[in-house]
C-alpha positions in Angstrom: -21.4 -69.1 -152.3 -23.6 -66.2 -154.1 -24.0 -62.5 -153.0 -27.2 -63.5 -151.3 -26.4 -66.6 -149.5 -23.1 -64.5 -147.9 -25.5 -62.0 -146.8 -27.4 -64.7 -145.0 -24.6 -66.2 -143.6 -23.8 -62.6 -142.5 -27.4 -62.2 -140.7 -27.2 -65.8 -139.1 -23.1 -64.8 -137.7 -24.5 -61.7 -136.5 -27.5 -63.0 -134.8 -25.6 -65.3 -132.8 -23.2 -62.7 -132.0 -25.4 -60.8 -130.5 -26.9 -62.6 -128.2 -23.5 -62.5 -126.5 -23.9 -59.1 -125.6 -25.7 -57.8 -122.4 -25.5 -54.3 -122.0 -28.9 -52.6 -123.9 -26.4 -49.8 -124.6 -24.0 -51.7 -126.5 -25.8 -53.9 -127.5 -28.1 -51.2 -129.3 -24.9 -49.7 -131.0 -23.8 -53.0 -132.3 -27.0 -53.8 -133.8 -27.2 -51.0 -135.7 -23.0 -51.3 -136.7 -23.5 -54.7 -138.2 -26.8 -54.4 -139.8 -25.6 -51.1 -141.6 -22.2 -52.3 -142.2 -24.1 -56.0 -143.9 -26.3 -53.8 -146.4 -23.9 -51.1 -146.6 -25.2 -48.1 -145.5 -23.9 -44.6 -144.7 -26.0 -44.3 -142.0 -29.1 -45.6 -139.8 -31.0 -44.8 -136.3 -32.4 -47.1 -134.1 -35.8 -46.1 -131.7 -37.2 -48.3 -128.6 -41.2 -48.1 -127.9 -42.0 -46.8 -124.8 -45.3 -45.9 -123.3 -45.2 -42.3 -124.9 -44.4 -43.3 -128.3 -40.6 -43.7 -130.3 -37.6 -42.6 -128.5 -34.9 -42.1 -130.7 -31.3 -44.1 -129.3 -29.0 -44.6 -131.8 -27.9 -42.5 -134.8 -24.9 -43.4 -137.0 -23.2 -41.6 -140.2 -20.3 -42.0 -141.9 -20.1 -39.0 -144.3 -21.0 -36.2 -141.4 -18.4 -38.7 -138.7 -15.9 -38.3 -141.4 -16.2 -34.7 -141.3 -15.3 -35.1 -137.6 -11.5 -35.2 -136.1 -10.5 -38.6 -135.4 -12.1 -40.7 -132.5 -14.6 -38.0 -132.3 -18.3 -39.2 -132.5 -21.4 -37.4 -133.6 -23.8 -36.0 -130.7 -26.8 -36.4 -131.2 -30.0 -35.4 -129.4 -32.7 -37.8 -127.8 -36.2 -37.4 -128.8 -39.4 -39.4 -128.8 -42.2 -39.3 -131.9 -45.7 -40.4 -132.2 -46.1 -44.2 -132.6 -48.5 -42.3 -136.4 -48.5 -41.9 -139.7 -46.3 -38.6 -139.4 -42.8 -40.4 -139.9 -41.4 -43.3 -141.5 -40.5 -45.1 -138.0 -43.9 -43.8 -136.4 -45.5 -45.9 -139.2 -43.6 -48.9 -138.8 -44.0 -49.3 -135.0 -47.7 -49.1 -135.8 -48.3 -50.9 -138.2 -45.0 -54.0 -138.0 -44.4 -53.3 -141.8 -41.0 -53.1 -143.3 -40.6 -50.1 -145.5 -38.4 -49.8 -148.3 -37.9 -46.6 -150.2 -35.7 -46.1 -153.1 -35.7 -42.3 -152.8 -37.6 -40.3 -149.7 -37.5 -37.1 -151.9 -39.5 -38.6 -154.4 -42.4 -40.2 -152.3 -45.7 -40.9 -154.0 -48.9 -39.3 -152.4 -50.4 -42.6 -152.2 -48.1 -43.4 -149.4 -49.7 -42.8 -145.6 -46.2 -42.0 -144.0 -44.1 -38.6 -144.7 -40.6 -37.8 -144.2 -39.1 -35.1 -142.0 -36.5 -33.0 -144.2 -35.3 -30.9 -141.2 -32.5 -33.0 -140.2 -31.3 -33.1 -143.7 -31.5 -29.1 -143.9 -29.9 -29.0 -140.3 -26.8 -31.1 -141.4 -27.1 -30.6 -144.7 -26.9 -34.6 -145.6 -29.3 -35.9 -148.4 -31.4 -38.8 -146.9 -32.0 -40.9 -150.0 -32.7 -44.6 -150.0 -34.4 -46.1 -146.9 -35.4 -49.5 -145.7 -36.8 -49.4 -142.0 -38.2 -52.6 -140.5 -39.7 -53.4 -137.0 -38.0 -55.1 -134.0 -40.9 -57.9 -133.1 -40.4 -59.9 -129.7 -41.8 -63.8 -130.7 -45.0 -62.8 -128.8 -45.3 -60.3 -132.2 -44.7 -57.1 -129.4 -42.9 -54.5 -131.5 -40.4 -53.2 -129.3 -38.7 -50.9 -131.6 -38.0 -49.8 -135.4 -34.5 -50.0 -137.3 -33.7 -47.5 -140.1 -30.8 -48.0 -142.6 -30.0 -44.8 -144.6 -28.3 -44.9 -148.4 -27.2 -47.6 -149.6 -23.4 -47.0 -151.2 -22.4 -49.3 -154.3 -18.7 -49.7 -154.9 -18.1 -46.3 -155.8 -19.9 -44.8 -152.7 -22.7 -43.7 -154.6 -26.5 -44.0 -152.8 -28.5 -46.3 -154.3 -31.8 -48.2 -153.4 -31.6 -51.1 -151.2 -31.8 -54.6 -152.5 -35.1 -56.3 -152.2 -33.3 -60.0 -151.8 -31.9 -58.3 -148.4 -35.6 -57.9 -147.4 -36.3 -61.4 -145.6 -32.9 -61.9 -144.6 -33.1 -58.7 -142.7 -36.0 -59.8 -140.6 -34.8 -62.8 -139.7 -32.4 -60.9 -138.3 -34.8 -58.2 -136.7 -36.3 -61.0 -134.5 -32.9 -62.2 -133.2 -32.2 -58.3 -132.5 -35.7 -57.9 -130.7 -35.0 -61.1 -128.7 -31.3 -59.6 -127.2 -32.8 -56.2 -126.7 -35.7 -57.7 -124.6 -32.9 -60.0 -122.9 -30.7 -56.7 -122.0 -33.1 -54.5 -121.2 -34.5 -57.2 -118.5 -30.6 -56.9 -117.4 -30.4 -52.8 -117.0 -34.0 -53.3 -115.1 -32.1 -55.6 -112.9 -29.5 -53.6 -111.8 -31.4 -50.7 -111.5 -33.5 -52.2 -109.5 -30.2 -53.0 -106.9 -29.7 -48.7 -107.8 -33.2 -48.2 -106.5 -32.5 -50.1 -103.4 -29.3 -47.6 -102.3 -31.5 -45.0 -104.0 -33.5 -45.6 -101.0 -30.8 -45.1 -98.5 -28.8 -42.5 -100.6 -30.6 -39.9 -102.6 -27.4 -38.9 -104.9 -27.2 -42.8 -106.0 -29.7 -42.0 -108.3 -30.4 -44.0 -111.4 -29.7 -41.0 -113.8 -26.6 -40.6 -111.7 -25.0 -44.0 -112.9 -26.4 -44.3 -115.7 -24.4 -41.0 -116.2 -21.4 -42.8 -114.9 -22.0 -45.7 -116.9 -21.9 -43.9 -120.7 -19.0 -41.4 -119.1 -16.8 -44.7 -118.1 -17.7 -46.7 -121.7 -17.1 -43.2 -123.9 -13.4 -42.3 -122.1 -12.6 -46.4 -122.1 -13.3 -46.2 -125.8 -11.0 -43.6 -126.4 -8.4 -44.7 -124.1 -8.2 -48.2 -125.6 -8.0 -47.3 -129.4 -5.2 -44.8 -128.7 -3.6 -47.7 -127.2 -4.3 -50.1 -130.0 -6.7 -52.4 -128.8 -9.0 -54.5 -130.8 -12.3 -53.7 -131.9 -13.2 -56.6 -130.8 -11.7 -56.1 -127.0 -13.0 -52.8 -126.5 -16.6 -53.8 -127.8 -16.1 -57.0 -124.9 -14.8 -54.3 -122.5 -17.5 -51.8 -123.3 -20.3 -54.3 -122.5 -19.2 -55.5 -119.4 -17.8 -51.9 -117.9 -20.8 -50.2 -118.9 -23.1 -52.4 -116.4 -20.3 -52.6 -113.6 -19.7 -49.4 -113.5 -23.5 -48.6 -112.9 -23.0 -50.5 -109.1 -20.0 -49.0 -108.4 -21.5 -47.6 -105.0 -24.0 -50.1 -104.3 -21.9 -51.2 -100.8 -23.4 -48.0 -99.8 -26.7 -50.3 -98.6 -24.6 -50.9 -95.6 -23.4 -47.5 -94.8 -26.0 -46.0 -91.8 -28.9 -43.6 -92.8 -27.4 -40.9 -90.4 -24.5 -40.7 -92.9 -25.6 -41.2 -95.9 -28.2 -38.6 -95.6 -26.1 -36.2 -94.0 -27.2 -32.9 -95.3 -23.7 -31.5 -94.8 -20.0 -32.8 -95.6 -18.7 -35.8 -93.4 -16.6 -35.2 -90.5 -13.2 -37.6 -90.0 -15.3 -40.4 -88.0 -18.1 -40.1 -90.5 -15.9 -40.5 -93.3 -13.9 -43.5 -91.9 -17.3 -45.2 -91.9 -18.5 -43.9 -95.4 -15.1 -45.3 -96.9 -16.0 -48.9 -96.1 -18.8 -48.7 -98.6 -15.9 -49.7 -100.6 -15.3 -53.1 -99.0 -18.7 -53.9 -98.6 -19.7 -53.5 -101.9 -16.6 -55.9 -103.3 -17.9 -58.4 -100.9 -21.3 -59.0 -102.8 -18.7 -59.9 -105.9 -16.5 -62.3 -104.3 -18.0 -65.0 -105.9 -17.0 -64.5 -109.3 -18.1 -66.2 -112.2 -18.0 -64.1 -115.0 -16.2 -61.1 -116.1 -19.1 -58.8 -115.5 -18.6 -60.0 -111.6 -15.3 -59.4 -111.7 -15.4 -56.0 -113.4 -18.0 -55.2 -110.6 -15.4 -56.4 -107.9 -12.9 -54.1 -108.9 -15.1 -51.0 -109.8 -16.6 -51.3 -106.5 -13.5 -51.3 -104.2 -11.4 -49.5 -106.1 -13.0 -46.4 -107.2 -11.8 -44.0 -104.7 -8.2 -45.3 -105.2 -5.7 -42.4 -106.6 -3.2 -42.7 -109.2 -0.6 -41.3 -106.9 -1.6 -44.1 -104.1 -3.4 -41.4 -101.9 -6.8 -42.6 -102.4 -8.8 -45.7 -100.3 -9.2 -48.6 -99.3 -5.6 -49.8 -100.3 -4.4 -53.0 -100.6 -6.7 -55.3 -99.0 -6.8 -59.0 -97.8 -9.2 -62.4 -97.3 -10.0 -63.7 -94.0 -12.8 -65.7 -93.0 -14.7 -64.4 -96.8 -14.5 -61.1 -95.8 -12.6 -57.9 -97.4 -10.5 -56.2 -95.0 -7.6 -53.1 -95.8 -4.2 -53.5 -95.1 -1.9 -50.8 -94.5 -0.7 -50.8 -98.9 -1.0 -48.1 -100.9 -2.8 -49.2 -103.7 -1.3 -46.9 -106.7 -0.5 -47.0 -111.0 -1.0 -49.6 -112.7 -1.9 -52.0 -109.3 -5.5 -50.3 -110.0 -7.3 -51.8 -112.7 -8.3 -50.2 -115.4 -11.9 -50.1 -115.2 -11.4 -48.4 -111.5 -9.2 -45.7 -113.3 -11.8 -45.1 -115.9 -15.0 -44.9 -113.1 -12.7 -42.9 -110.5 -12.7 -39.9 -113.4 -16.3 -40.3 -114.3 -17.6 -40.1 -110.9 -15.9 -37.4 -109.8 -16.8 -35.3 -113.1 -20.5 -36.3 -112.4 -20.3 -35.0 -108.8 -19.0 -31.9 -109.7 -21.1 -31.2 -112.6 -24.1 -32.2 -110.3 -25.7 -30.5 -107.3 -25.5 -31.6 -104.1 -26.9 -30.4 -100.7 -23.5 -29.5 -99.5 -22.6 -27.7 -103.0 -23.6 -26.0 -106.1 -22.9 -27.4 -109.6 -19.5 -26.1 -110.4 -18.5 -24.1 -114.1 -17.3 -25.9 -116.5 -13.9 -24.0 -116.5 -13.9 -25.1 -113.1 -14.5 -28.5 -113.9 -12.0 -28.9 -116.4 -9.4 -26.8 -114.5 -10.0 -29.1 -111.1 -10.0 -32.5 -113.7 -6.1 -31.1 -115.7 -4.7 -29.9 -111.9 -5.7 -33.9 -110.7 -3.9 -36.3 -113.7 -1.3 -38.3 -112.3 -2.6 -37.0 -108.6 -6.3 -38.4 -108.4 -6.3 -39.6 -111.9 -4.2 -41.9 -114.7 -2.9 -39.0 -116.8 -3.4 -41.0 -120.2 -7.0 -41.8 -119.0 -7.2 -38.1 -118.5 -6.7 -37.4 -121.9 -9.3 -39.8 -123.4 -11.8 -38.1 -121.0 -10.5 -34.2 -122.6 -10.5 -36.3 -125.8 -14.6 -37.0 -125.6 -15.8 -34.2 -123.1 -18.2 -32.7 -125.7 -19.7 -36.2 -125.5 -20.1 -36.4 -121.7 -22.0 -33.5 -121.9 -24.4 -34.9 -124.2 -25.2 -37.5 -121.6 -25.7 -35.2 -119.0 -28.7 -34.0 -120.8 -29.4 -38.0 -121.3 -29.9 -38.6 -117.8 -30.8 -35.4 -116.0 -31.4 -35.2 -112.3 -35.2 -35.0 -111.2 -36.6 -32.1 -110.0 
């Protein structure tokens, strides 16, 4: 087999693989992994057309990550940019050319797109070669542009990208665009189900778990590589915790108005009935046929569950299809993993959010309350991960923000 038919193969692995994925977050991240890692590249960034022009997802580099301590990721900022002539991508996602540049320093003036040097000056990274390409949906709707940054040769050195990769790369662009349009029907889906407790809770808000979501996949991440899982089992983890974790308080649809939109703190009746949100929300997964509905199961009854057994509902029990508590502690290692995750990324979201009841609490405060609570409320070595990535979490919070 040459070079160029195992980079083919590559695309056509890769392709399939990811139409197993389902969450638009992960999924974005993986696509712009493998395709980097296939044409080796230091780096890349992926952007999603919206109505208002480019908005900038995914960013990726190894020689600034590598100047990071370890299991540390780069923050970046979200931004959006014309769909125009005044950037590389902006050009790409209106016109559905590929671009492939050999050196951005040394554009010609014949070309219509330029090239923003700020980031370069900001991290002070040379951008060299380029080849960006468009994600086209098979109704030719471009749905979003893919940029791989410097090319390495065996010696790390940046070179230009190879023109052979050029057709094999848009094959697998359209298989890329066909996944992304798949997921992001999924994430509409769900939020959708938000939207619907949105309407009878106004803190389950979709920036809310969507805030939860990234918090829960970020602290999993680190969690699971300090314990030595797979890549492999933590990308299959990610994609399925990231959505579940989203409904984690969708039982709230059955809680009554008069609580849930109690503009003061619950009193001991109240609260009795706002804990069965719990069980009602672990009956809508008690069918389960895949691991996202059993991920979902879990998350949703057992959020609220403490490390030390002090938390709700407990053990619980079948009868008759329905979810009812026992008298159990539930405690340790009896709570899945996912629940310990979510139970530390909820609570960090609702006290680093405001609430009607209370103000959004320091940050000292925060992490003070969150180191007092491991092996109490929280799974100690979970509690780590999440001290581990905080700088992180507090990139999403300006992700999501509440509305106004």
């Amino acid at each position: 087999m040459t070079a160029i038919q195992k980079i083919l193969s590559d695309f056509i692995d890769l392709g399939l693989e990811i139409t197993q994925v389902h969450d638009i977050d992960v999924l974005m991240e993986k696509i712009l992994t493998e395709s980097r890692r296939l044409v080796k590249a230091d780096a890349g960034s992926l952007y999603t057309k919206t109505d208002n022009g480019l908005l900038f997802r995914y960013a990726q580099n190894d020689t600034l990550q590598k100047k990071l301590p370890a299991n540390r990721k780069l923050i970046y900022s979200n931004f959006s940019i014309p769909v125009s002539n005044s950037s590389i991508a902006g050009y790409i996602a209106r016109t559905g050319e590929t671009v492939n540049i050999a050196d951005v320093y040394k554009l010609p003036d014949t070309v219509p797109y330029s090239f923003d040097y700020t980031y370069d000056e900001l991290t002070h990274y040379r951008t060299g070669s380029i080849l960006a390409f468009p994600l086209k949906t098979p109704q030719n709707e471009i749905i979003g542009v893919l940029q791989l940054i410097n090319a390495q040769d065996n010696n790390c050195h940046t070179i230009p990208f190879a023109k052979d990769y050029e057709p094999y790369i848009m094959h697998f662009a359209n298989s890329a665009a066909i996944a992304l349009e798949r997921a992001q029907l999924t994430r509409t889906t769900i939020l959708r189900s938000i939207r619907m407790a949105e309407m009878r809770d106004p803190h389950e808000t979709g920036s809310h778990v969507n805030r939860v979501g990234s918090y829960a996949v970020t602290i999993y991440e680190a969690w699971a590589i300090k314990r030595g899982l797979s890549s492999k089992e933590i990308e299959k983890a990610k994609d399925v915790l990231r959505m579940a974790a989203m409904l984690h308080d969708v039982g709230k649809v059955a809680i009554s108005d008069i609580i849930l939109k109690k503009p003061a703190q619950l009193d001991t009746e109240e609260f009795k009935i706002m804990k069965q949100h719990t069980l009602w929300g672990a009956k809508l997964f008690l069918e389960q046929q895949s691991d996202f509905d059993k991920a979902a199961y879990y998350i949703a009854l057992e959020h609220h569950e403490h490390w030390d057994g002090s938390g709700y509902p407990g053990q619980i029990a079948f009868e008759d299809n329905v979810v009812r508590p026992t008298k159990t502690k539930k405690q340790q290692e009896d709570i899945h993993p996912f629940s310990r995750i979510v139970a530390i990324a909820d609570v960090y979201d609702a006290l680093a959010s405001q609430r009607c009841y209370k103000e959004v609490w320091d940050k000292s405060e925060i992490i003070t309350f969150m180191k007092h609570q491991a092996g109490k409320k929280f799974d100690p070595h979970m509690i780590d991960a999440f001290f581990d990535v905080c700088d992180i979490l507090h990139h999403f919070k300006k992700q999501y923000p509440d509305k106004t």
